[in-house]
C-alpha positions as CSV (number, residue, x, y, z in Angstrom):
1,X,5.6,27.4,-44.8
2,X,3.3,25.5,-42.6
3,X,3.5,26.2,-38.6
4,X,2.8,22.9,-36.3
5,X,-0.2,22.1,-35.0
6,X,-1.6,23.1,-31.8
7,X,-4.5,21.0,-30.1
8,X,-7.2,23.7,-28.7
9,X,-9.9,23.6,-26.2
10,X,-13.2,25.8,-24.9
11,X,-11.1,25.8,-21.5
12,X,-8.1,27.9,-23.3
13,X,-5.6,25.1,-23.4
14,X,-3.5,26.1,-26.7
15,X,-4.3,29.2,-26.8
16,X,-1.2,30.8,-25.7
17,X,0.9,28.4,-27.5
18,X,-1.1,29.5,-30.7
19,X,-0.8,32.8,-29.9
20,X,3.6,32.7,-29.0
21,X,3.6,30.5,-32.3
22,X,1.3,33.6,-34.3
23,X,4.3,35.7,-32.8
24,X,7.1,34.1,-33.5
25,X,6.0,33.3,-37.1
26,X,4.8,37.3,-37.6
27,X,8.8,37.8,-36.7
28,X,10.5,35.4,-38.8
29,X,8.2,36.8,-41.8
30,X,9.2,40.5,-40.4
31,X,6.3,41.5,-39.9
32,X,6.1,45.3,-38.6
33,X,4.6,45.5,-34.9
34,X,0.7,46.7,-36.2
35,X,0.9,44.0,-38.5
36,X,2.0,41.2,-35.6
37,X,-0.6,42.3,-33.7
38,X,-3.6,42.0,-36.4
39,X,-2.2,38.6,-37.0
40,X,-2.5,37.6,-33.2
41,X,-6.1,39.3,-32.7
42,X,-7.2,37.4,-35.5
43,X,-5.9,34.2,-33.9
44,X,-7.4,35.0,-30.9
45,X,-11.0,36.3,-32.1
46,X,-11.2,33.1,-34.2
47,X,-10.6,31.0,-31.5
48,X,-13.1,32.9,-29.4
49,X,-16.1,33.1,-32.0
50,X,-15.4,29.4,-32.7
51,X,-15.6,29.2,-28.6
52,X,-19.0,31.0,-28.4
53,X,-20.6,29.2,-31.1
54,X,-19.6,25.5,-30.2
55,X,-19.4,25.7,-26.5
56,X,-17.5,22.7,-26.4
57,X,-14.9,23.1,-27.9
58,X,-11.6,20.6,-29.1
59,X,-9.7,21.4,-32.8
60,X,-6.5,22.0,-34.1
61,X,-5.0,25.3,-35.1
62,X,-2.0,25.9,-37.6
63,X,-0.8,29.0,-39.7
64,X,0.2,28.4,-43.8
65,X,2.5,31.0,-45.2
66,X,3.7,32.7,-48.5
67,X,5.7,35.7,-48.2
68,X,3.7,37.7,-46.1
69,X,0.3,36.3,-47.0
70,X,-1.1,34.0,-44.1
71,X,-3.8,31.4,-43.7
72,X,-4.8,31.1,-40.4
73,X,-6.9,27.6,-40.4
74,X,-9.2,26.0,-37.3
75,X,-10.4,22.6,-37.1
76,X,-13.0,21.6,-35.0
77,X,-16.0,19.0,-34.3
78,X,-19.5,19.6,-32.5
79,X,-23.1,18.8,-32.1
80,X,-24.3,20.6,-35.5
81,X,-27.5,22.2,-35.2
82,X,-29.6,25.2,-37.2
83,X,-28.7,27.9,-35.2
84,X,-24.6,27.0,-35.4
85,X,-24.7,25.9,-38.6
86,X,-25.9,29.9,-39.6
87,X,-24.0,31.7,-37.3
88,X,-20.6,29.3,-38.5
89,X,-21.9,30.3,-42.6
90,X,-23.4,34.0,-42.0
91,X,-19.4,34.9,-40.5
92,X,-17.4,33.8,-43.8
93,X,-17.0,36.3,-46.9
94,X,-19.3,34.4,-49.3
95,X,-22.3,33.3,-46.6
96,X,-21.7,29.9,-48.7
97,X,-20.3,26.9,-47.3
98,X,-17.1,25.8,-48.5
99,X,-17.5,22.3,-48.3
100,X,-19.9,21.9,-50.5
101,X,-17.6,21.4,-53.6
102,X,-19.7,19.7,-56.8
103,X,-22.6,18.5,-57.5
104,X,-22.8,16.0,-54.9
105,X,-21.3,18.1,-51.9
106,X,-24.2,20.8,-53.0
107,X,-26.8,17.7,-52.7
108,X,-25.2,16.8,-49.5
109,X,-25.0,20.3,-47.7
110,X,-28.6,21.1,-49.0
111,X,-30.0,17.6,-47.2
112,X,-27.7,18.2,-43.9
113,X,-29.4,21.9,-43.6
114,X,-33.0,20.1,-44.0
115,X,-32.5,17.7,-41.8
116,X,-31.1,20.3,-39.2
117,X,-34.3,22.3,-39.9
118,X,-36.4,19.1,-39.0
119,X,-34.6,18.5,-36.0
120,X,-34.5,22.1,-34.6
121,X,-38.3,22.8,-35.4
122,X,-39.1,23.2,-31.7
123,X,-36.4,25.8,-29.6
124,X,-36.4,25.8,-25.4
125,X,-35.2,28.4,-23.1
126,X,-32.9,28.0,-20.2
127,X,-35.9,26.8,-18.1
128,X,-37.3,24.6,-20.4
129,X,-40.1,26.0,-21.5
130,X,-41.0,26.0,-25.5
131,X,-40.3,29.4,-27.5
132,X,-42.5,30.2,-30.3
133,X,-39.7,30.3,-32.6
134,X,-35.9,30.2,-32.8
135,X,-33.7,32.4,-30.3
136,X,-32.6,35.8,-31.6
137,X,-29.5,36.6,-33.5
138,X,-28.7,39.1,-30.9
139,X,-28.4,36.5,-28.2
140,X,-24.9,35.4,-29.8
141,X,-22.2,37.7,-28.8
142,X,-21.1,38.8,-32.4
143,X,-17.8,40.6,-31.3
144,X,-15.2,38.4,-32.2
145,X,-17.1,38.2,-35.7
146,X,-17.1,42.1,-36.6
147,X,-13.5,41.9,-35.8
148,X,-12.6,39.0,-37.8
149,X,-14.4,40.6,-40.8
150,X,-12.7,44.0,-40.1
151,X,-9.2,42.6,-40.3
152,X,-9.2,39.5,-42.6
153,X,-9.2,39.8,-46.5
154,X,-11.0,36.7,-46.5
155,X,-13.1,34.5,-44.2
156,X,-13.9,30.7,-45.6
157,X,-15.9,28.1,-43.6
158,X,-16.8,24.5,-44.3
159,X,-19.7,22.6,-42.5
160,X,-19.8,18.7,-43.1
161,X,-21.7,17.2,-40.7
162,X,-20.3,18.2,-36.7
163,X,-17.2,19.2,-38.9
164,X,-16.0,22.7,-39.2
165,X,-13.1,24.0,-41.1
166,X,-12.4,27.6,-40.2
167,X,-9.5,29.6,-42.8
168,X,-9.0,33.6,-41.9
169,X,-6.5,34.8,-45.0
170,X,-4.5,37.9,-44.5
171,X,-2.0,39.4,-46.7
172,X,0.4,42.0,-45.7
């Protein structure tokens, strides 16, 4: 089963339709109340880790079902840079991006990551001024990350170009 699509935003439009629709589809699967609410945190720390790495956010957010075994899938565009591009990649299972299918989707991923390094070779801080190298790690709030990790069986991201494709599987 396939839920409908919800249209999100960084301002939290959609967020509590994709939440109610998380809920309603946990109940139709009967789901037990712990496992409702894992489903819905992982809706909502996806959403917010997605948030807090794009800034800017607009995507699209739908649930796939078997049984009890759920796909929880966000679609998304932004301004791709180094720093995003790890933070998206270093949060799934594998640390491998998934859209890089074949030989010629490894080619392709392998030239957008260089040409992301070329074009991020000199970082600024809020002021303006030039940093020596790129911003810690630790700047990102990692949160919504450990939790998704802690709860999911398995985290999957693609990176093509500005385009990210989130999936957060979890079987009951």
């Amino acid at each position: 089963m396939r839920s409908d699509s919800i249209a999100i935003d960084n301002k939290g439009n959609g967020l509590e339709t994709a939440l109610s629709q998380t809920g309603a589809l946990a109940k139709l699967c009967e789901l037990n109340p712990k496992e409702t609410l894992q489903l819905q945190m992982l809706t909502e720390e996806m959403m917010g880790m997605v948030r807090s790495i794009t800034g800017e956010m607009n995507g699209m957010f739908w649930i796939e079902n078997k049984d009890k075994a759920f796909t929880l899938h966000l679609s998304t565009k932004t301004v791709m840079d180094a720093i995003k591009r790890y933070q998206f990649l270093s949060t799934s299972t594998t640390n491998r991006n998934e859209a890089a299918k074949g030989f010629i989707g490894f080619l392709r991923d392998k030239f957008e990551a260089a040409m992301l390094a070329e074009d991020n070779s000199v970082y600024y801080d809020s002021n303006g001024m030039i940093l020596d190298e790129a911003p810690e790690e630790n700047e990102w709030d990692r949160y919504e990350r450990s939790i998704l990790r802690k709860l999911a069986d398995e985290i999957r991201i693609g990176v093509r170009g500005g385009n990210v494709e989130m999936e957060v599987v979890k079987k009951f």
